[in-house]
N, CA and C atoms as a LAMMPS dump frame, in Angstrom:
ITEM: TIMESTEP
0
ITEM: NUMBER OF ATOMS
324
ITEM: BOX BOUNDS ff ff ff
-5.0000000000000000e+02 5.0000000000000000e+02
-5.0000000000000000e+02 5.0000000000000000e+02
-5.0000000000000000e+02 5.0000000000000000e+02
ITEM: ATOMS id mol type element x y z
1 1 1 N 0.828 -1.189 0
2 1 2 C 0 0 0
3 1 3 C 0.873 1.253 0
4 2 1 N 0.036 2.071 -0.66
5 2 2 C 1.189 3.53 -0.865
6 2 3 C 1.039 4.612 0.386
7 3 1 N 2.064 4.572 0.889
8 3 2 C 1.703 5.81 1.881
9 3 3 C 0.914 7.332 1.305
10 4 1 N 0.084 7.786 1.783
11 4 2 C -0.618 8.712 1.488
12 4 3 C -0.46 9.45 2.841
13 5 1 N -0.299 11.468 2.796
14 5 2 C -0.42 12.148 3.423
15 5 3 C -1.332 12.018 4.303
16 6 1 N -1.376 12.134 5.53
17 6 2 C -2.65 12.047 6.593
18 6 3 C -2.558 13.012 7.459
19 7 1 N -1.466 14.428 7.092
20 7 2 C -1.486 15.602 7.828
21 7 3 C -0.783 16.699 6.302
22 8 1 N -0.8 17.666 6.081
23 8 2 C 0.158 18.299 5.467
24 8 3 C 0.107 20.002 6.401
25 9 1 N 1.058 20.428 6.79
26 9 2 C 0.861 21.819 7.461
27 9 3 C 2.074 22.475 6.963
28 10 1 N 1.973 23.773 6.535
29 10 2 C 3.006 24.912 6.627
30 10 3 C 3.168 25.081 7.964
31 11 1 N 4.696 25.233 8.205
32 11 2 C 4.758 24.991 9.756
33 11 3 C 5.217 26.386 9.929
34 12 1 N 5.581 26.997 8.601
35 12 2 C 6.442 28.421 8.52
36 12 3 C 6.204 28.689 7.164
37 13 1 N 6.218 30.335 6.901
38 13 2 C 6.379 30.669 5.324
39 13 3 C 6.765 29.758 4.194
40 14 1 N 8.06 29.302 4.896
41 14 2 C 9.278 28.877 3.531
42 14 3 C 9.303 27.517 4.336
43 15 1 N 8.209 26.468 4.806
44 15 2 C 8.719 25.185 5.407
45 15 3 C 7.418 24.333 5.455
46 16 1 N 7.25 23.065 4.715
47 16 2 C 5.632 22.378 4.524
48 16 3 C 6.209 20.856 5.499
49 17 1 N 5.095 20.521 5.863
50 17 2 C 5.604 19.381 7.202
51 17 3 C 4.357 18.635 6.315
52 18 1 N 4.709 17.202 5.95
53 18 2 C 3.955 16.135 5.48
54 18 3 C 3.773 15.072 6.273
55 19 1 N 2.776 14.511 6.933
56 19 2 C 2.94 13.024 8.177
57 19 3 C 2.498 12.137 7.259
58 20 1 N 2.73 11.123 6.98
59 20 2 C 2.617 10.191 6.132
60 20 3 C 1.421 9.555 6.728
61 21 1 N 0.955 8.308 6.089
62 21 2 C 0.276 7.152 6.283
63 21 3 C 0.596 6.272 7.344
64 22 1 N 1.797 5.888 6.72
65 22 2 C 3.403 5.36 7.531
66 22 3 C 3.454 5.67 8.624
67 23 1 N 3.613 6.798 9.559
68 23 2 C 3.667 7.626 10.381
69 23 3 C 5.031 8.35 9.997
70 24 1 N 5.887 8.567 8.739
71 24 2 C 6.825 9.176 8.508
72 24 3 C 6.833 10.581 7.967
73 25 1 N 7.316 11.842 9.196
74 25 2 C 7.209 12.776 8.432
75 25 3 C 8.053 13.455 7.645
76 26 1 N 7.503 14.366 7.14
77 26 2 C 8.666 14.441 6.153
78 26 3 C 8.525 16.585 6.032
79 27 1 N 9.686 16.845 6.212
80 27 2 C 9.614 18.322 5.994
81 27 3 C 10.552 18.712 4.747
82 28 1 N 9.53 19.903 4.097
83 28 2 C 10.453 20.389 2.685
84 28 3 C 10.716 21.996 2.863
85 29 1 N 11.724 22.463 2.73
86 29 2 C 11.76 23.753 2.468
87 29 3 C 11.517 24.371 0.961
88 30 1 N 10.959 25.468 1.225
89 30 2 C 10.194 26.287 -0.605
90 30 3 C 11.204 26.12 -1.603
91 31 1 N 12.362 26.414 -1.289
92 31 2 C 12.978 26.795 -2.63
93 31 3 C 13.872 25.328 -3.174
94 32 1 N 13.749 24.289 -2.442
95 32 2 C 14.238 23.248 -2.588
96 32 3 C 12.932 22.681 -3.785
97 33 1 N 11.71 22.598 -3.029
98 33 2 C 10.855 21.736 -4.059
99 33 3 C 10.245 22.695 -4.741
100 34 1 N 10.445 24.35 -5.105
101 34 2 C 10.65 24.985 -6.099
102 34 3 C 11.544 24.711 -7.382
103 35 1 N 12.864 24.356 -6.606
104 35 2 C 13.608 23.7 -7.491
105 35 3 C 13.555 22.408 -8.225
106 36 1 N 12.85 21.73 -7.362
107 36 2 C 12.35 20.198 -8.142
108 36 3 C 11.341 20.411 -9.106
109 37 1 N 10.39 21.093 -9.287
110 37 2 C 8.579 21.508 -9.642
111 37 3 C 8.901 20.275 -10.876
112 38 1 N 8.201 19.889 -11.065
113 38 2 C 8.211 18.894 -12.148
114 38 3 C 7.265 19.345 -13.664
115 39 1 N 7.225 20.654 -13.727
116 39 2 C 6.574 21.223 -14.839
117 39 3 C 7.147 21.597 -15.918
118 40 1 N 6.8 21.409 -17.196
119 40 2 C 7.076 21.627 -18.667
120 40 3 C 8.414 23.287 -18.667
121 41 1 N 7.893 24.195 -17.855
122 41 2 C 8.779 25.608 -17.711
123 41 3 C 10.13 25.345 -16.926
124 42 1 N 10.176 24.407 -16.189
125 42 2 C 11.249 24.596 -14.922
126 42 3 C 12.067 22.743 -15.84
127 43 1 N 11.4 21.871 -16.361
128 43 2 C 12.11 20.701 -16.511
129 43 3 C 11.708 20.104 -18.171
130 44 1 N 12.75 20.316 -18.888
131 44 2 C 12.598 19.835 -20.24
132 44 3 C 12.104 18.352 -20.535
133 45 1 N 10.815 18.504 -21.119
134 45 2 C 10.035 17.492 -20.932
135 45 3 C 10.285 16.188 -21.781
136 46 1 N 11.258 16.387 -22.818
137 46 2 C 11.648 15.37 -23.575
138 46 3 C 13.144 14.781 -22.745
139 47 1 N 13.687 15.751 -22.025
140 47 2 C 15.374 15.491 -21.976
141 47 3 C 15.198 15.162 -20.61
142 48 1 N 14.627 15.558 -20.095
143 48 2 C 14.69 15.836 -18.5
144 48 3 C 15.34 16.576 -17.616
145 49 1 N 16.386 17.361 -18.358
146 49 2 C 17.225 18.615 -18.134
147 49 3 C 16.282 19.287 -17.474
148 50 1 N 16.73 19.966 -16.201
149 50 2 C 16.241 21.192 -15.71
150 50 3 C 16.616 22.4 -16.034
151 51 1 N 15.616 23.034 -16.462
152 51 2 C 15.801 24.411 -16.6
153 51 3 C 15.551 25.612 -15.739
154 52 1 N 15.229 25.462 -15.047
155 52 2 C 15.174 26.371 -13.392
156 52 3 C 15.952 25.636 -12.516
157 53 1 N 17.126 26.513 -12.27
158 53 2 C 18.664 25.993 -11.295
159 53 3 C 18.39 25.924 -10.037
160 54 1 N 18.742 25.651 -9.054
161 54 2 C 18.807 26.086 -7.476
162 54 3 C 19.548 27.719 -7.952
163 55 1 N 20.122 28.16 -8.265
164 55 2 C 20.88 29.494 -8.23
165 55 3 C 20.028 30.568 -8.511
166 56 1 N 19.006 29.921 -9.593
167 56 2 C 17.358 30.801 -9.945
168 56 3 C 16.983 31.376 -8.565
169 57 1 N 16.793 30.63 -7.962
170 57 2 C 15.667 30.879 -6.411
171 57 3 C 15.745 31.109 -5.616
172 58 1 N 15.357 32.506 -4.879
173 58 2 C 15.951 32.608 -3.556
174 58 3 C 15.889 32.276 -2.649
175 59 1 N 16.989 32.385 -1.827
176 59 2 C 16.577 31.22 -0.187
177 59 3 C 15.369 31.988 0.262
178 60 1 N 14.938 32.465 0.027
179 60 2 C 14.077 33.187 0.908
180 60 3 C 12.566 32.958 0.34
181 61 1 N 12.485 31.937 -0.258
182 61 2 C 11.419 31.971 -1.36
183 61 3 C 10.054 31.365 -0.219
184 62 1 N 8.774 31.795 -0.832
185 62 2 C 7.695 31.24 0.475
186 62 3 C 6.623 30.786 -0.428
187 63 1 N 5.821 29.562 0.057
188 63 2 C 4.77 29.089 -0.047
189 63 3 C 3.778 30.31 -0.003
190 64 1 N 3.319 30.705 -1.109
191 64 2 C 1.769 31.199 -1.054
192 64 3 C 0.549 30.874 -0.741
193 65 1 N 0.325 29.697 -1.311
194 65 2 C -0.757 28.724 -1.003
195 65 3 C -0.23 27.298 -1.629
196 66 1 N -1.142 26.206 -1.114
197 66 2 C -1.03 25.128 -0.849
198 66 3 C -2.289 24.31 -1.557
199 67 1 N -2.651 23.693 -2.496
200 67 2 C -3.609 22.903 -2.977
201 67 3 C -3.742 22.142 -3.146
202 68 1 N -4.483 21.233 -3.36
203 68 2 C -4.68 19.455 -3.056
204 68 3 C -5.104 19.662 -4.636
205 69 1 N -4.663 18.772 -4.969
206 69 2 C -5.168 18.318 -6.727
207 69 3 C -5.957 16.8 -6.892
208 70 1 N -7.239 16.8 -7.187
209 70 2 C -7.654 15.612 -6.564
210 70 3 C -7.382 14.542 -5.425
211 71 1 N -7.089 13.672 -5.628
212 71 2 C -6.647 12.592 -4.029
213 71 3 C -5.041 12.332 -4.164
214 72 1 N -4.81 13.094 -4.826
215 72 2 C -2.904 12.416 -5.43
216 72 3 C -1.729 13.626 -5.539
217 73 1 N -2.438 14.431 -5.256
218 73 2 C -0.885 15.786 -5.418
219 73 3 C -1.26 17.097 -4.372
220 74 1 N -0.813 17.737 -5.031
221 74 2 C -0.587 18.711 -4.235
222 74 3 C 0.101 20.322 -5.408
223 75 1 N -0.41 21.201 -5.656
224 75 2 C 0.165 22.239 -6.525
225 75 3 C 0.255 23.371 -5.389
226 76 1 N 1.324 23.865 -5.816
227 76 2 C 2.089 24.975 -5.245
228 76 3 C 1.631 26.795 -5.885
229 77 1 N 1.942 27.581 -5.053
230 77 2 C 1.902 28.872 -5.606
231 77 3 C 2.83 29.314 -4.325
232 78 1 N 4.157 29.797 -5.467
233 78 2 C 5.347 30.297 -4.947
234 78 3 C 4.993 31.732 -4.912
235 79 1 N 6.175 32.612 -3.988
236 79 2 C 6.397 33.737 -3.606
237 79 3 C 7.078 34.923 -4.969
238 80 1 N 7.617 33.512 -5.801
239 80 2 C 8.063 34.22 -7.029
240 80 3 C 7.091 34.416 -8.302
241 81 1 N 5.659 33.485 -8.136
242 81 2 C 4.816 33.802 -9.339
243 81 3 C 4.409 32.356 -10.022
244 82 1 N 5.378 32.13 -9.175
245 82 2 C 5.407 30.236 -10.035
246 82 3 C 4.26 29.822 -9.821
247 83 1 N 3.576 28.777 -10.474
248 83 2 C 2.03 27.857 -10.083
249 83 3 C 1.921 27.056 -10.534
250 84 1 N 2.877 26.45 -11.95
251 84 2 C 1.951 25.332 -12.98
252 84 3 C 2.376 24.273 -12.314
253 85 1 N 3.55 23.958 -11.214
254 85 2 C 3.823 22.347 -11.251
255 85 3 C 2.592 21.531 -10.204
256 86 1 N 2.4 20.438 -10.587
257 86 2 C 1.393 19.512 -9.79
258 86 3 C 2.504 18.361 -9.469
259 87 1 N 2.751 18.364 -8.14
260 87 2 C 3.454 17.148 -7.431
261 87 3 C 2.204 16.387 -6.369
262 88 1 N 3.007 15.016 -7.405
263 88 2 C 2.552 14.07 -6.812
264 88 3 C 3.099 13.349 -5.296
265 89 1 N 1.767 13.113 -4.817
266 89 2 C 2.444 12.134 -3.326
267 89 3 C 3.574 11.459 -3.468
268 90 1 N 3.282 10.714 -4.847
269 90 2 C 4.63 10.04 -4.748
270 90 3 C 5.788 10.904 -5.123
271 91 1 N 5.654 11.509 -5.681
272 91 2 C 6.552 12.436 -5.972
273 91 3 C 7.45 12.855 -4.962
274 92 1 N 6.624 13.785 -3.593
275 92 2 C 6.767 14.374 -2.727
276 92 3 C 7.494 13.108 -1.742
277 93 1 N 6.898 12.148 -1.54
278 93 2 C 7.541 11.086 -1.321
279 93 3 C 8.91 10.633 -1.733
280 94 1 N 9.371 10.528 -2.485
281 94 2 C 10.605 10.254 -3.203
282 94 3 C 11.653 11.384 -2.306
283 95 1 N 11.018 12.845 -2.496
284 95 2 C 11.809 13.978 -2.466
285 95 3 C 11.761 13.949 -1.267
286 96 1 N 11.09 13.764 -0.087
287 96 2 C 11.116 13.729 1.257
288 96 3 C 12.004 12.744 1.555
289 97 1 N 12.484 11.503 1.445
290 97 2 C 13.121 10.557 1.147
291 97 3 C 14.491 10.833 1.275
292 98 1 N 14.591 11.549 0.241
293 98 2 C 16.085 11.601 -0.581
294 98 3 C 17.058 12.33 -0.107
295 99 1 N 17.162 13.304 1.318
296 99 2 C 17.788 14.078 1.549
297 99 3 C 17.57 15.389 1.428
298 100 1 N 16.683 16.104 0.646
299 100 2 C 16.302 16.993 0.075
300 100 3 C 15.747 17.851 0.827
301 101 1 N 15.395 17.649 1.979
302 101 2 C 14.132 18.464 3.091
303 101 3 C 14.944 18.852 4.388
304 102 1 N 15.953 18.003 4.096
305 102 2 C 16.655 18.725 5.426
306 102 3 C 17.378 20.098 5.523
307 103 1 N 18.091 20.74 3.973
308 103 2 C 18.198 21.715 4.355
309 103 3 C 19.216 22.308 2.99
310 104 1 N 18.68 23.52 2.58
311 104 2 C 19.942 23.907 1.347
312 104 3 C 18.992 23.54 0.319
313 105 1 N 19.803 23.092 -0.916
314 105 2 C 19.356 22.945 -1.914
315 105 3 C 20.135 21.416 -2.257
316 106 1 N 18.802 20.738 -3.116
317 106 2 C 19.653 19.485 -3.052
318 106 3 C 20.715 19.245 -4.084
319 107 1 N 21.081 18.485 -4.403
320 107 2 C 22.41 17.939 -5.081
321 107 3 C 22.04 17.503 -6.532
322 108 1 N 21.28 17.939 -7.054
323 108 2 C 20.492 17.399 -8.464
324 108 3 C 20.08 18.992 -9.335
């Protein structure tokens, strides 16, 4: 069975706290999964090259709002204007996972 969110809270401007299914939580900072967004503008959709850097975004970047996209994601509206990416649980999953939430910008 897939873990699915069973809490999601902005705990701060620039910081989203996810409690899993699992009971695993998982915290992301803005400009990190700004930097991931998995949308056609920020990630070349044939190559998979990213085209929005970590160097693009400022540390200082903040969650605007927060939206549930049917039962499976979650879309963002950044402090910089951004809106189109739709991340998935699993998605968010992976990236909570990976090192990525603890702090900085990740390594990808």
């Amino acid at each position: 069975m897939k873990a699915t969110p069973t809490k999601i809270k902005k705990v701060s401007p620039g910081e989203l706290m996810i409690i899993w299914s699992d009971s695993q939580e998982s915290h992301y900072k803005a400009p990190v999964l700004r930097g991931m967004c998995p949308c056609a503008s920020c990630k070349d959709e044939m190559t998979g090259v990213r085209i929005i850097l970590p160097i693009h975004i400022p540390d200082e970047l903040e969650f605007r709002k927060i939206e549930m996209v049917g039962h499976y994601a979650l879309q963002f509206e950044w402090s910089d204007g951004h809106r189109t990416g739709i991340y998935s649980f699993d998605y968010l999953r992976e990236l909570g996972g990976s090192g990525l939430n603890d702090s900085g910008h990740g390594s990808q």
